[in-house]
N, C-alpha and C positions, 0 to 999 in steps of 0.2 A: 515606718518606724524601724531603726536599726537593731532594737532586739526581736522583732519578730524574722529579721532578715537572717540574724543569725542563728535563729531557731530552724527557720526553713536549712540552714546549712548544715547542721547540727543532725537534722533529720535526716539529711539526704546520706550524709557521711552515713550513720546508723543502717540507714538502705543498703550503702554496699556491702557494709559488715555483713548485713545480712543474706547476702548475696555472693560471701564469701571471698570478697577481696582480702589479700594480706595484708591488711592494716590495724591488727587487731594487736600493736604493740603500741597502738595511740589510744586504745579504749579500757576500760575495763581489767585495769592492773597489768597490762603490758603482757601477759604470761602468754598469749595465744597468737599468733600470725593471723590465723585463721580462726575464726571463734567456733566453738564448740555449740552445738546444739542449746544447751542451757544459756549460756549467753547471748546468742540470737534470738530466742525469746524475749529477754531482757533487753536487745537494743528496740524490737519491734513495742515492748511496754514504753521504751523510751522516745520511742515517736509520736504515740497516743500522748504521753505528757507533755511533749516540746508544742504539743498544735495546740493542747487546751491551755497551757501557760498564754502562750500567741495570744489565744481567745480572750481569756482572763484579762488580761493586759492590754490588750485593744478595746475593750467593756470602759476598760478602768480610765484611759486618756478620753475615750468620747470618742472611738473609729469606729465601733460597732455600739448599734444601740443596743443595750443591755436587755439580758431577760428581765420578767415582769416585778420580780423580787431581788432590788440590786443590793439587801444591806449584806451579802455573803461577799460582794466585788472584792469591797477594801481589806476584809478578815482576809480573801484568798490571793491578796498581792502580798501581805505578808507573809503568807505560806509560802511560795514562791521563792518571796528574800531568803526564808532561812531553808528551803533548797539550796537553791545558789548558796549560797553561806558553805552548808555541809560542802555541796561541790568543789568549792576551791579548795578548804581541808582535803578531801580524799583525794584531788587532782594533784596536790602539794606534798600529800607523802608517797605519792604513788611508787613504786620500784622499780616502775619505767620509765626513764628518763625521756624519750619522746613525750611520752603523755604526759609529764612535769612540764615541760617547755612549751608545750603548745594550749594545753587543754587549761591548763592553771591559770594561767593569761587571761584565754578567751572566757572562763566561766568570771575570774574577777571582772572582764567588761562585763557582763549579761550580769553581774551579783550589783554591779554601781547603776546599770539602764533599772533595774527591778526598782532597786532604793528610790532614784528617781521618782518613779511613776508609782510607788508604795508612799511614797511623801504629798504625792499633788494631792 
């Protein structure tokens, strides 16, 4: 499943943020080379969401069989959509032009894979 591939990449990038590579003019409002402590927190929150979206989302096509109680699946593909949704907004006025051009793109693929799989 291609949006769980780019979840995994999504996550990985978040790991070096977190691990203090300078690439923190593609995340997080461009302001930081290197993210600051309170932002490295936030990419590490951002990892925990990027695997349980994954999750969610593999329940919802039929890759994982779902827990015992699935009527929350569909309400939480729609939650998802309108992450993604917000995403591309904040990625679209963001003040950092790297993260305009890269991140804006990639969250509209992952906002159209969600719709997708929020409509099956």
């Amino acid at each position: 499943m291609f949006f769980v591939a780019l979840m995994g990449g999504l996550a990985i990038f978040q790991g070096v943020l977190i691990a203090g590579a300078p690439l923190g003019h593609f995340a997080w409002g461009g302001q930081h080379r290197i993210l600051p402590r309170r932002l490295r927190i936030g990419s590490a929150v951002a990892i925990v969401l990027y695997g349980l979206f994954a999750l969610i989302l593999m329940m919802r096509v039929g890759l994982l069989a779902p827990w015992p109680d699935t009527s929350w699946i569909k309400f939480a593909s729609w939650v998802i959509l309108a992450y993604m949704a917000l995403g591309v907004v904040m990625n679209a006025i963001s003040r950092s032009l790297p993260e305009r051009l890269t991140m804006t793109p990639l969250v509209a693929v992952l906002l159209g894979l969600t719709l997708i799989v929020a409509l099956s």
